[in-house]
C-alpha positions as CSV (number, residue, x, y, z in Angstrom):
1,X,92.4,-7.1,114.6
2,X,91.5,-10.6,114.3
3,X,87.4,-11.5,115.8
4,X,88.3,-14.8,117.8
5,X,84.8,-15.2,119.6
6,X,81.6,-13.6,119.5
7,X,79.1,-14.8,122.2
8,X,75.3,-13.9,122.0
9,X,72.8,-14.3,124.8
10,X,68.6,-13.8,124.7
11,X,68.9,-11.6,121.3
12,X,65.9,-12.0,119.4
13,X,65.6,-16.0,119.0
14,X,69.1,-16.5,119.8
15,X,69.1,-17.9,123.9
16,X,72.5,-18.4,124.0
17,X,75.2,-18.8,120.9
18,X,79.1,-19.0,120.4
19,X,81.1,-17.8,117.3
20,X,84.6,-18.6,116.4
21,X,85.3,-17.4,113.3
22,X,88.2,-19.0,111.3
23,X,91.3,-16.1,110.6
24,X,90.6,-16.1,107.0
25,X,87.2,-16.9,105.2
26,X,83.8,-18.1,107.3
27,X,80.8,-18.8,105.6
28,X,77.3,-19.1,107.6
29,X,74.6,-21.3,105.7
30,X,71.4,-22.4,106.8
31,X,66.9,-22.9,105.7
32,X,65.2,-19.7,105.3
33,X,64.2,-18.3,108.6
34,X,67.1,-20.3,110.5
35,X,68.2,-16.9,112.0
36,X,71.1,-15.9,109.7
37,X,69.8,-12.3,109.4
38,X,69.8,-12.3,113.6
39,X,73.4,-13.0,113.8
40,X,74.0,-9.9,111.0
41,X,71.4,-7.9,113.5
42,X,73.6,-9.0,116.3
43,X,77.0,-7.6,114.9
44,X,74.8,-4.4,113.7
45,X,74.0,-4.2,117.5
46,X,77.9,-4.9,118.6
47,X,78.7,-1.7,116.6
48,X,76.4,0.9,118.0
49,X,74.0,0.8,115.8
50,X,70.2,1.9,117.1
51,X,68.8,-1.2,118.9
52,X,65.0,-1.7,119.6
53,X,63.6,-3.5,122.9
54,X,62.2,-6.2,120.1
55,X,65.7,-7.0,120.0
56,X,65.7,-8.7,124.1
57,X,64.3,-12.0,123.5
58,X,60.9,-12.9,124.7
59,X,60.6,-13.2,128.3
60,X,64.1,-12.4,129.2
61,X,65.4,-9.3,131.5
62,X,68.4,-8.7,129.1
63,X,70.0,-9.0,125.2
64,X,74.0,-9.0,125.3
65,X,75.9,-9.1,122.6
66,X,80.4,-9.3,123.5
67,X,83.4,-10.2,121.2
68,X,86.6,-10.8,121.5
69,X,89.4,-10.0,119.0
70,X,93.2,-9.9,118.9
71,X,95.8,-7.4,117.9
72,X,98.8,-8.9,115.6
73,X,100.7,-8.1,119.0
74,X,98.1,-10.1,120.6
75,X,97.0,-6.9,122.4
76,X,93.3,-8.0,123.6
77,X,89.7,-5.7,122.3
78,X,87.3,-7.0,124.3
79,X,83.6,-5.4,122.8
80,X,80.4,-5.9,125.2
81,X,77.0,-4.2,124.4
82,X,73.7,-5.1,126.0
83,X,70.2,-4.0,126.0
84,X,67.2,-4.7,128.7
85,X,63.9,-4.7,128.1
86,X,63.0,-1.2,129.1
87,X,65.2,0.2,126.2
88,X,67.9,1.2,127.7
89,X,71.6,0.5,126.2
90,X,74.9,0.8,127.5
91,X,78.2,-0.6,125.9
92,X,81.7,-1.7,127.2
93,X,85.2,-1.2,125.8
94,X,87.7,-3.5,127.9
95,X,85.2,-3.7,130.7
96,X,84.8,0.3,131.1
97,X,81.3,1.8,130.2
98,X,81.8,4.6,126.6
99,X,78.7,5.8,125.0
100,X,77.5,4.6,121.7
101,X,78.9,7.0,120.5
102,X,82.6,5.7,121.6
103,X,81.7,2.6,120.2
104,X,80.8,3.1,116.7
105,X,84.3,5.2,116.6
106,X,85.8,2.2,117.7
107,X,84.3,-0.3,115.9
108,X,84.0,1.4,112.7
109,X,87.8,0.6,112.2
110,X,87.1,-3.0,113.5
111,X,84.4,-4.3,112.2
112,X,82.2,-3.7,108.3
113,X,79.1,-5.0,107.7
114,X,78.3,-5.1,103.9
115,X,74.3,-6.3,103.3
116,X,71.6,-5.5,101.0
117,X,71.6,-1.6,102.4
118,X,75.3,-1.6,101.3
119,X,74.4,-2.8,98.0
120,X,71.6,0.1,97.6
121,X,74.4,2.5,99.1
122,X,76.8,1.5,96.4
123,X,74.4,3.7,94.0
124,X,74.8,7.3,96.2
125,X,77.8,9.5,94.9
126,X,78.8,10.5,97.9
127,X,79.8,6.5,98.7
128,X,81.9,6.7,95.4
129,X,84.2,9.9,96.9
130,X,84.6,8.6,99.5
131,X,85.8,4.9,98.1
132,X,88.3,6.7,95.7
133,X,89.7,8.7,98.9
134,X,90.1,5.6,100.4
135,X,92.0,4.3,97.1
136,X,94.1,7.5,96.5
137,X,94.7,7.3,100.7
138,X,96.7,9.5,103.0
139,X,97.5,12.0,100.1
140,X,93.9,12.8,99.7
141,X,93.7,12.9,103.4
142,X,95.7,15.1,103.7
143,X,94.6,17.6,100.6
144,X,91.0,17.0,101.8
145,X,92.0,18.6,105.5
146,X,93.3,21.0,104.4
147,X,90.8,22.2,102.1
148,X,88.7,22.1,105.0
149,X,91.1,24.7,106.9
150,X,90.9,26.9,104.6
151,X,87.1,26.4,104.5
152,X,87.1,27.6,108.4
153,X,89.7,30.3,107.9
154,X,87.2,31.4,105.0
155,X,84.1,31.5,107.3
156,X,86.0,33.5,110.0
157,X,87.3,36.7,107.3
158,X,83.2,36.6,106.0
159,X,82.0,37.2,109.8
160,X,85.5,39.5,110.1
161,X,83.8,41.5,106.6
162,X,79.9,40.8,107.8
163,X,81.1,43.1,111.1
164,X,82.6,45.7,109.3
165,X,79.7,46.4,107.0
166,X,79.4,46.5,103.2
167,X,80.1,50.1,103.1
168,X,81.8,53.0,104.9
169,X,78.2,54.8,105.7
170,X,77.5,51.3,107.2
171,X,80.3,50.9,109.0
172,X,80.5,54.5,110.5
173,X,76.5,54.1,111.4
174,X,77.3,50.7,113.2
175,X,80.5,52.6,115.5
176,X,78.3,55.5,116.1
177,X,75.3,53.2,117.4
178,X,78.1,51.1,119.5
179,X,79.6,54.2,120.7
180,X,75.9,55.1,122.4
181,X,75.8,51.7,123.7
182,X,79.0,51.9,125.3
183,X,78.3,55.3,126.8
184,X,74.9,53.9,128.5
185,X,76.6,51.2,129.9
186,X,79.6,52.6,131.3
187,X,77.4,55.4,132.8
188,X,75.6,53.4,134.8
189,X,78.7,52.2,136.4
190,X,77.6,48.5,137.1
191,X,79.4,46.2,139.2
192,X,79.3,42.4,139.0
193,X,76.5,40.4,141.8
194,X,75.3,44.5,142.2
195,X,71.9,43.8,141.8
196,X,71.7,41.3,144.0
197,X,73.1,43.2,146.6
198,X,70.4,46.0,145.7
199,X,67.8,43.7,146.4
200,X,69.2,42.3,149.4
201,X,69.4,45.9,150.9
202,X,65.8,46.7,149.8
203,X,64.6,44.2,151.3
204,X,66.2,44.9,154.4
205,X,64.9,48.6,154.0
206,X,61.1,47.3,153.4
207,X,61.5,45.4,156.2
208,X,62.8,48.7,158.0
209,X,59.7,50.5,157.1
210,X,57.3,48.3,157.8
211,X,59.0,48.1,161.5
212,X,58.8,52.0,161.9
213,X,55.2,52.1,161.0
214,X,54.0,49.7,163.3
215,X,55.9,51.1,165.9
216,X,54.4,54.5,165.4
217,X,51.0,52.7,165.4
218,X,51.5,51.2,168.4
219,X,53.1,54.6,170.2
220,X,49.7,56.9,168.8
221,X,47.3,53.9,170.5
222,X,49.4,53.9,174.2
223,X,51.2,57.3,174.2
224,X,49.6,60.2,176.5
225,X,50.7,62.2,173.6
226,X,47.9,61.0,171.4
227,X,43.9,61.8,171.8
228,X,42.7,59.7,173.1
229,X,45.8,57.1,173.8
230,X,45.4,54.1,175.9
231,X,47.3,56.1,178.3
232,X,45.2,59.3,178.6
233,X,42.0,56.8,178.4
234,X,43.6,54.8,181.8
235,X,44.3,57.8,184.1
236,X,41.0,59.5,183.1
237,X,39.3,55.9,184.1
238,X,41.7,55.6,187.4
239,X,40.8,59.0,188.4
240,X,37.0,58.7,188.6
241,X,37.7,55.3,190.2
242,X,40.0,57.2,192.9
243,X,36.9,59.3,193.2
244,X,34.3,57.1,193.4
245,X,36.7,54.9,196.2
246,X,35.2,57.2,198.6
247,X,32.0,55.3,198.7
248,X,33.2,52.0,197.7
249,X,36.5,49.9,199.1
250,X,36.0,47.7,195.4
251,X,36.1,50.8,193.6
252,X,39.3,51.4,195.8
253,X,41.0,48.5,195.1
254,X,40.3,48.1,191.0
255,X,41.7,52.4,191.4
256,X,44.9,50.5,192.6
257,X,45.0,48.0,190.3
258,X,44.7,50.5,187.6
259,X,47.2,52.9,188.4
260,X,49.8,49.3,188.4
261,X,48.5,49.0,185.0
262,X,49.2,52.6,184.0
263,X,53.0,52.2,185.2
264,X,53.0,48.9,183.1
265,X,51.9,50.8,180.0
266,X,54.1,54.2,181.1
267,X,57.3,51.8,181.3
268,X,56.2,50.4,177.7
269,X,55.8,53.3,176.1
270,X,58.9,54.7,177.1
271,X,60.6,51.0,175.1
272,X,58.5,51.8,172.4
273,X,60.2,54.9,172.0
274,X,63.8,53.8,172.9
275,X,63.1,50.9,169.9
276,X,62.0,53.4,167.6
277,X,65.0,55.9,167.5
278,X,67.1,52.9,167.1
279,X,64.9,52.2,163.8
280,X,67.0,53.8,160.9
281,X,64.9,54.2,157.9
282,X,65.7,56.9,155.2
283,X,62.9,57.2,152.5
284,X,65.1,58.7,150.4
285,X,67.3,56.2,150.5
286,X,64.8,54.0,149.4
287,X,63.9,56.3,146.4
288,X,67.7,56.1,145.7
289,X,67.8,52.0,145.4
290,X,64.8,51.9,143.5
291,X,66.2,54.2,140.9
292,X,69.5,52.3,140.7
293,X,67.2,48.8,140.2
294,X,65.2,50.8,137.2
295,X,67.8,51.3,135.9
296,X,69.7,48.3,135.8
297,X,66.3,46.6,134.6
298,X,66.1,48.8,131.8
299,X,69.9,47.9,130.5
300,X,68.9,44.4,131.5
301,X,65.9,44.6,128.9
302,X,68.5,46.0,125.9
303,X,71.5,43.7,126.9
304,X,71.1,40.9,129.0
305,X,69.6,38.9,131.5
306,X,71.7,39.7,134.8
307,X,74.1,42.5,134.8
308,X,77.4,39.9,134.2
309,X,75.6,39.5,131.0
310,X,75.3,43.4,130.3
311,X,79.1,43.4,131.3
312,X,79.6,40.7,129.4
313,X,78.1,42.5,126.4
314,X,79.7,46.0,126.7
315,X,83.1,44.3,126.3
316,X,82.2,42.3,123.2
317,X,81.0,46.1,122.4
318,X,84.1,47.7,123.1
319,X,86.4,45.2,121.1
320,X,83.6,45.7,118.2
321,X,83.9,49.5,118.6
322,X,88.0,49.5,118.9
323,X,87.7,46.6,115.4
324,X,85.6,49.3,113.5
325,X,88.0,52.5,114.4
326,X,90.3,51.8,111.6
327,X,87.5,49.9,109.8
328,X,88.6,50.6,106.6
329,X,91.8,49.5,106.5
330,X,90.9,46.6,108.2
331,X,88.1,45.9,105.9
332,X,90.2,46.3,102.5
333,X,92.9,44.0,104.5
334,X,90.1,41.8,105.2
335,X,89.0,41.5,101.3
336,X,92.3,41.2,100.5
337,X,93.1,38.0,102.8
338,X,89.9,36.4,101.3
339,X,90.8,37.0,98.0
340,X,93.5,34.9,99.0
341,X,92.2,32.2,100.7
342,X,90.4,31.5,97.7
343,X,93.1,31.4,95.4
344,X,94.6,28.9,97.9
345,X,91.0,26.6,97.9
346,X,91.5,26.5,94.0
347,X,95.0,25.8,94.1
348,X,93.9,23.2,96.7
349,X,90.8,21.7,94.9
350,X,93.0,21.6,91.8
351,X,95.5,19.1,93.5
352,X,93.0,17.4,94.7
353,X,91.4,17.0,92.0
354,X,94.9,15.6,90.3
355,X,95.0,13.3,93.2
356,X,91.4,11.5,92.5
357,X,91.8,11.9,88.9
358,X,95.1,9.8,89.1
359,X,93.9,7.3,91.9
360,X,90.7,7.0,89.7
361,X,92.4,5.9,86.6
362,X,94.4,3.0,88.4
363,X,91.1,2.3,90.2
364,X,88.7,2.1,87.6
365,X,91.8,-0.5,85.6
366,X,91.9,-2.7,88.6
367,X,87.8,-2.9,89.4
368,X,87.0,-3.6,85.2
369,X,89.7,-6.2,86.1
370,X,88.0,-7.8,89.0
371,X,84.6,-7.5,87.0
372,X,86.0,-9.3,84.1
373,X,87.1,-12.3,86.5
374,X,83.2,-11.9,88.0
375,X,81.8,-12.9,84.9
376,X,81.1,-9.4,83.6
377,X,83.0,-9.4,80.4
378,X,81.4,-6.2,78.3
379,X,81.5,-4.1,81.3
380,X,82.8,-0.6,81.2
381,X,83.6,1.8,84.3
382,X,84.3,4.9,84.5
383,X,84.8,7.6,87.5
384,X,83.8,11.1,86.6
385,X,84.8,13.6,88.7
386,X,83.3,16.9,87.9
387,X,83.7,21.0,90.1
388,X,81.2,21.6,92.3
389,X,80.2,24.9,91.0
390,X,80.7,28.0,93.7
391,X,77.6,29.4,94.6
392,X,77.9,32.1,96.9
393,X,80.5,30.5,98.8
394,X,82.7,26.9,98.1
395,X,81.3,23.8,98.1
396,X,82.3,21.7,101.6
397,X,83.5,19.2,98.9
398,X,84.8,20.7,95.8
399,X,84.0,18.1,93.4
400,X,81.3,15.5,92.5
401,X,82.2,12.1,91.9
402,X,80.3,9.4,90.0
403,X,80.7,5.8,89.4
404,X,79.6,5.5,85.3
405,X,78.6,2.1,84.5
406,X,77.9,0.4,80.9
407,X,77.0,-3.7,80.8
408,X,76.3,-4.2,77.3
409,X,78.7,-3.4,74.4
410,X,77.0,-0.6,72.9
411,X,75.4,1.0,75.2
412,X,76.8,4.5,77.1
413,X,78.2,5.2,80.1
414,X,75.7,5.8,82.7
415,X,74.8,6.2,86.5
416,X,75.0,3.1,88.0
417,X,71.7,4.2,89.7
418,X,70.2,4.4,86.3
419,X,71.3,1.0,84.8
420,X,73.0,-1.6,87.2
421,X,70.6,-4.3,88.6
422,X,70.9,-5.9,92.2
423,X,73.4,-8.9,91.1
424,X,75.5,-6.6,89.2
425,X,75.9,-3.4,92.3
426,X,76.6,-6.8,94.2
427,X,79.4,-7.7,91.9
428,X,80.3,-4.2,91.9
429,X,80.9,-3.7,95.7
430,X,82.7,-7.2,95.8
431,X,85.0,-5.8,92.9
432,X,85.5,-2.6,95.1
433,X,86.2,-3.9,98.0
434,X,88.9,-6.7,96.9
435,X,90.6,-3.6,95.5
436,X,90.3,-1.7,98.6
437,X,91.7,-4.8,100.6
438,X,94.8,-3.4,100.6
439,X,94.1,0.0,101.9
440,X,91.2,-0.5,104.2
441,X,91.6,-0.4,107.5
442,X,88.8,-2.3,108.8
443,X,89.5,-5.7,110.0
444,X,86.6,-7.8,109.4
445,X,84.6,-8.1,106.7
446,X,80.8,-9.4,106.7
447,X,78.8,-10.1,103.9
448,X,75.4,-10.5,104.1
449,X,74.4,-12.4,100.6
450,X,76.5,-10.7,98.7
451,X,76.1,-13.5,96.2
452,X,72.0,-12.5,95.7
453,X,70.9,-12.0,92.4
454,X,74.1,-13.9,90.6
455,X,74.3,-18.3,89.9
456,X,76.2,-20.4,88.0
457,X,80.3,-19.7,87.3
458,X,79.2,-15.9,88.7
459,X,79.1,-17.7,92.0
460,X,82.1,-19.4,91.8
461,X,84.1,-16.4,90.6
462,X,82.6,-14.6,93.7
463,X,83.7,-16.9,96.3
464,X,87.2,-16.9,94.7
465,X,87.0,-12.7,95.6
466,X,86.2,-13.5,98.9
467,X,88.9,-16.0,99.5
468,X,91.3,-13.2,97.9
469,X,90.0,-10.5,100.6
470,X,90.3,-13.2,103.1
471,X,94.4,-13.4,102.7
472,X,94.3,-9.9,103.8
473,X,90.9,-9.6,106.0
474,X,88.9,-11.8,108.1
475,X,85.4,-12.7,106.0
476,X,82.5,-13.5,107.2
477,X,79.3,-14.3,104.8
478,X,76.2,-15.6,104.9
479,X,75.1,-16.9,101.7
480,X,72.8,-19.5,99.8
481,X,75.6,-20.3,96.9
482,X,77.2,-23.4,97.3
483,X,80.2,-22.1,95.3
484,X,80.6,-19.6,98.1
485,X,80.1,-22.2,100.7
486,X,82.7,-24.3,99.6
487,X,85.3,-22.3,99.0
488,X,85.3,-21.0,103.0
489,X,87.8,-22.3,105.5
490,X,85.6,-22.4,108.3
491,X,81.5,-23.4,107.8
492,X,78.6,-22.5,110.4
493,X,75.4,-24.1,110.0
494,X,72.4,-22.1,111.7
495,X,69.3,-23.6,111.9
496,X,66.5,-22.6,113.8
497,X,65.2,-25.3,116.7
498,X,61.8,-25.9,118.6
499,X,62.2,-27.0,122.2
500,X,58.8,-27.0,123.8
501,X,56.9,-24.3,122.2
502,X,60.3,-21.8,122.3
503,X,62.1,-21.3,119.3
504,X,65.8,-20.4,119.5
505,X,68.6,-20.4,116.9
506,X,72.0,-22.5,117.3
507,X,75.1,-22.6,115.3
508,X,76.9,-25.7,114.2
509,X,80.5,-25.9,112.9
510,X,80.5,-28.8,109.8
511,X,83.0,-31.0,108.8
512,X,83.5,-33.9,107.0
513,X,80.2,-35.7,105.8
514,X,78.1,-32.6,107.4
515,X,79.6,-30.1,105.0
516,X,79.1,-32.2,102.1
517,X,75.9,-32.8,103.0
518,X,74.9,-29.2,103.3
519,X,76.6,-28.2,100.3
520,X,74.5,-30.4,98.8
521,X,71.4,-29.1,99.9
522,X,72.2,-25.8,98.4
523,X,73.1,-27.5,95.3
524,X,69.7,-29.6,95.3
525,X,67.6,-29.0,98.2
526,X,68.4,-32.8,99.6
527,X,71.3,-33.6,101.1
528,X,71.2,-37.1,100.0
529,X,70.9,-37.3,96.4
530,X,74.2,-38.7,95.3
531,X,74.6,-35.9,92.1
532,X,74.4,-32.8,94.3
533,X,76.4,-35.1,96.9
534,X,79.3,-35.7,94.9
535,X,79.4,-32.5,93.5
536,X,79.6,-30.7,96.6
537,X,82.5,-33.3,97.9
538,X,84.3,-32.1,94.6
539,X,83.6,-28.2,95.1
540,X,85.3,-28.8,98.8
541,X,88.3,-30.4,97.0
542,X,88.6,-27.7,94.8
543,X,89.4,-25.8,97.5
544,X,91.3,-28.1,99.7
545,X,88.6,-27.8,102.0
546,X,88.3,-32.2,102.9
């Protein structure tokens, strides 16, 4: 993949900026505080790493980073990540949304960015097996997967063996203990959605009772059957009316009126009746669901939340129970196939181990190689590569490996953790990844200062590296060397510029007179004295580059 154009809009102090890379080697100079470490922030953001809401420049709704790059069958990757200024990220692949996620999968084959972290990484050991798998390539690959299979085939005979038991008392105990949880369970019969249905019809048998009691309540007030009932109560009361009607043609009338009102009442106690034998309500019926619910809570307390999960349960039971019936034959087949499997994650580890041993060697020839022509001539380095011992179970990795390191003649091989300083882990990673050039994968290749800590002919041999791992790569570096800075094909300036009281960074391509000028500067610190100018103009010949 080849990065034609990066474009960056409202990221930090960046308002809007435009990268085109040259195909080969770019380098990116400018003053302290110009912005350089923004761009390096920006392609950090690009490839899904964390972003922070600092990162939306000041004022501005929204950060967006997008680049371009082209395929050697001029197939089209177009990357696009912003974030706004609530926090919240969301990333493009050829204009359809992915997660992060998807996008540092994608990008991790795309794009490297090697900085100051990178130089502090070079020291971990776990960085140095993975660089020689890179070296030793699909063969370790390959050797390392399956390892790993055999790893997982492992884990599944220990849970196989952990099941059975360590012992036939153990095992026989555990099948007796299923066998009573089987029994429980099947007894109770359960169907699936059961309890739902028992509640449902509980409910609908509350609701039952509660409708036959207040129908009986309401038959003992009116009936003529009860004393005293509304009913007995009326005729009593229309009878001494009818009585007294005999001296009083009111009286009369209100007799009348009552006797109506006693039909009224007959008529509705005789519906209150009718209702009530229609009202089905069995108590024992009721006793019978609540039982069934008991129980189902009970089993639901030992085995699950909802009978499906009790069901659910009883079959893992049952396959458990049928696994442990010829448990010891299974078991000593068991030990057997682990046994095994171990001797096949030696026999594994072992060619791996041939594999990194034999990739080290020609490794460790060609990086003492590249160090020599970076100025480091007493170097030594070494790759040890030791068995990760087996405690209790293999190691995910079966061997630790470590990058040894001697500057001075003399002096032993040590961790380079121990012993390297900053310029020289800088010149180290450089030396490892012009090896790797030809088997990396990655695309493009940005250096953040990898020149720091190094001057003189060091600098020079380092910008010859980087115009090696540009015939194969695309190289981008910021740097402060002039070396480096001449040896590039393509030259950015970024300089940091006030308009108003706003600060935003630009980006210059130089040429001619401007690149001399600036090479200059980081020769001298003026781009006008005629020494550092001249010098610079001969650096850039050196190179071809005017």
């Amino acid at each position: 993949m080849l990065l034609l154009r990066v474009e960056i809009h409202d990221f930090a102090l960046v308002e809007e900026l435009v990268l085109e890379p040259a195909d080969g080697f770019t380098v990116l100079t400018g003053e302290t505080g110009a912005g350089k470490s923004i761009l390096i922030d920006a392609f950090e953001f690009l490839s899904g790493t964390r972003s922070d809401r600092n990162m939306v420049r000041t004022a501005c709704d929204e950060a967006r980073v997008e680049a371009l790059f082209q395929s050697e069958d001029n197939e089209e990757l177009l990357i696009f990540r912003s974030l706004n200024a609530s926090g919240r990220s969301y990333a493009k692949i050829n204009g359809e949304l992915v997660t992060i996620r998807s996008l540092r999968d994608k990008m991790k084959d795309v794009l490297a960015i090697h900085g100051q972290n990178d130089q502090q990484a070079i020291f971990d050991d776990s960085l140095h097996r993975e660089l020689v798998d890179a070296y030793a390539g699909a063969e370790a690959e390959l050797l390392l997967a399956d390892y790993h299979a055999l790893l997982q085939d492992l884990l599944a005979i220990d849970e196989d063996i952990s099941r059975l038991g360590e012992s036939p008392e153990q095992r026989a105990a555990r099948q007796d203990f299923l066998s009573y949880q089987i029994e429980e369970i099947e007894a109770a019969d359960l169907r699936p959605s059961e309890e739902e249905e028992l509640l449902k019809r509980a409910k609908t048998l509350q609701a039952l009772h509660s409708l036959a009691e207040q129908l009986n309540i309401s038959l003992k007030a009116l009936s003529a059957e009860s004393d005293p009932g509304a009913l007995n109560l009326i005729r009593h009361a229309r009878k001494a009316l009818q009585e007294a009607a005999r001296y009083s043609s009111k009286c009369k009338q209100l007799a009348e009126n009552l006797e109506s009102i006693e039909s009224e009442i007959d008529e509705l106690v005789y519906e209150l009746n009718r209702t009530s034998d229609k009202v089905s309500y069995d108590p024992e019926q009721v006793a019978e669901l609540d039982r069934r619910l008991i129980l189902i809570q009970r089993l639901k307390d030992k085995y699950g939340k909802s009978v499906e999960e009790i069901l659910l349960f009883l079959e893992k039971a049952r396959d458990e129970y049928t696994f442990l019936k010829d448990s010891e034959r299974i078991y000593e087949e068991k030990i057997a196939d682990k046994q095994l499997l171990l001797k096949k994650l030696d026999v594994c580890s072992s060619k791996l181990l041939q594999v990194r041993q034999k990739a080290s060697k020609s490794l460790v020839t060609k990086i003492i190689a590249e160090l020599h022509s970076l100025n480091m001539k007493d170097v030594r380095f070494d790759v040890s590569i030791t068995d990760i011992p087996n405690r209790g179970s293999p190691p995910r990795d079966p061997h630790h490996v470590s990058f040894r390191f001697s500057a001075n003649p003399g002096e032993p091989l040590k961790a380079l953790v121990d012993i390297a300083s900053g310029g020289e882990a800088s010149r180290i990673l450089l030396a490892i990844k012009t090896v790797l050039a030809d088997v990396d994968n990655v695309s493009v290749l940005i250096f953040d200062e990898i020149d720091r800590g190094v001057a003189g002919e060091t600098s020079q041999r380092i910008a010859e590296k980087l115009q090696a791992i540009g015939q194969h790569r695309q190289v981008l570096c910021v740097t402060h060397s002039a070396p480096i800075a001449a040896a590039a094909k393509k030259h950015l300036l970024i300089s940091k510029l006030v308009d108003g009281k706003r600060s935003r960074t630009n980006v210059l391509e130089l040429k001619d007179d401007n690149r001399v000028a600036e090479i200059a500067r980081l020769l001298s610190g003026s781009t006008n004295e005629s020494e550092a100018r001249n010098l610079a103009h001969s650096l850039l010949a050196s190179h071809g580059n005017i």
